[in-house]
C-alpha positions in Angstrom: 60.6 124.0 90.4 63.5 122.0 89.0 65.1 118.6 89.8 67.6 120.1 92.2 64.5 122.0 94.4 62.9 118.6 94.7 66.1 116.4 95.2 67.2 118.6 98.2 64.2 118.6 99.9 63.7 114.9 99.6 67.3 114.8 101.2 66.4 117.0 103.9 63.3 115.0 104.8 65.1 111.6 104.5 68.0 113.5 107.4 65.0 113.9 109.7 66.1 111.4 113.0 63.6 108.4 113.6 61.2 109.9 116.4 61.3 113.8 115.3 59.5 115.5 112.9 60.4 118.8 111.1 57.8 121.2 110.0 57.1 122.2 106.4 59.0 125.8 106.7 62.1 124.3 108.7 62.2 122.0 105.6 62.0 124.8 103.5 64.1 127.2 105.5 66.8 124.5 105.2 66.3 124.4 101.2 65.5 127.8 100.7 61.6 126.9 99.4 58.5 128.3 101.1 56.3 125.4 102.9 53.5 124.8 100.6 56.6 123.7 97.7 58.0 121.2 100.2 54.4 120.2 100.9 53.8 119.9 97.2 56.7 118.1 96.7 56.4 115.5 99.2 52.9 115.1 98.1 54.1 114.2 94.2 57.4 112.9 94.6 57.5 111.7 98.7 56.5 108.2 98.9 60.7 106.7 99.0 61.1 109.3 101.9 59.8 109.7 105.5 57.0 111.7 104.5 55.3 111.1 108.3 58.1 113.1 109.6 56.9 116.8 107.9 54.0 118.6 109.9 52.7 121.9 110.4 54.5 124.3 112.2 51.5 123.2 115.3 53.0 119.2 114.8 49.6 118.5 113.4 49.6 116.0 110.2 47.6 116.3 107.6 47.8 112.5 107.1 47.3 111.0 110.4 45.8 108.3 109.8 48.4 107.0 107.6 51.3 108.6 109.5 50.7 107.0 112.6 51.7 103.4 112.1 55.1 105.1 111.5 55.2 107.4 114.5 53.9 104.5 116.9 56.7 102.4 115.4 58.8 105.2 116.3 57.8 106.6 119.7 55.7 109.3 118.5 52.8 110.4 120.9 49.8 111.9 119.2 48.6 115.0 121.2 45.2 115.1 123.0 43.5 116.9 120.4 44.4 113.5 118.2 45.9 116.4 115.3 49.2 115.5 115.4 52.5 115.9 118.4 54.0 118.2 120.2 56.6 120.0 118.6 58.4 120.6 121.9 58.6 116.9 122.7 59.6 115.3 118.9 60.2 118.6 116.8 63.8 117.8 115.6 66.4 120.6 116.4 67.0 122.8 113.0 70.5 123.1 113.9 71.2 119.4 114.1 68.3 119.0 111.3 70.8 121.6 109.2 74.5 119.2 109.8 72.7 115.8 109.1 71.5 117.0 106.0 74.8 119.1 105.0 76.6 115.8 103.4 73.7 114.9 101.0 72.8 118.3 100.4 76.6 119.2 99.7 76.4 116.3 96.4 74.0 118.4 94.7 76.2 121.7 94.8 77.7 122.8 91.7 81.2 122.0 91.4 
């Protein structure tokens, strides 16, 4: 993993809209990384970022407890099961996901 790897999924994470989250592998998908690498780095290098916004691919967080001052701040509702949302209701749209992260993404390119 080099500088780059980690800078652009930071940048990704940081495109997810207030009120959505993203799962690990649309992160990755975006960057071209596998989930667990995106889970790594946001777990070593996450903390300036919107870290509460990456779940599962189920919307379940592995850090509730600490993620959910930030989703009840931003109109995220925790599923019965108390795991995590609903990826139907607050999963943000990859495509969208894809053109908000295009600009900072796009500074990182080789030139």
């Amino acid at each position: 993993m080099d500088d780059v790897t980690v800078e652009r999924v930071l940048r990704v994470v940081e495109a997810i809209p207030p009120g959505r989250v993203a799962a690990y592998g649309e992160v990755g998908q975006i960057v071209g990384v596998g989930p667990r690498l995106v889970g790594r780095i946001l777990r070593t290098w996450g903390a300036g970022v919107p870290w509460w916004r990456v779940t599962n691919s189920y919307g379940d967080h592995p850090l509730l407890a600490r993620a959910l001052p930030h989703w009840e701040r931003e109109g995220i509702v925790v599923k019965p099961n108390g795991r995590g949302c609903r990826m139907s209701g607050f999963g943000a749209d990859l495509d969208q996901l894809r053109e908000r992260a295009r600009p900072g993404l796009s500074e990182l390119d080789p030139s």
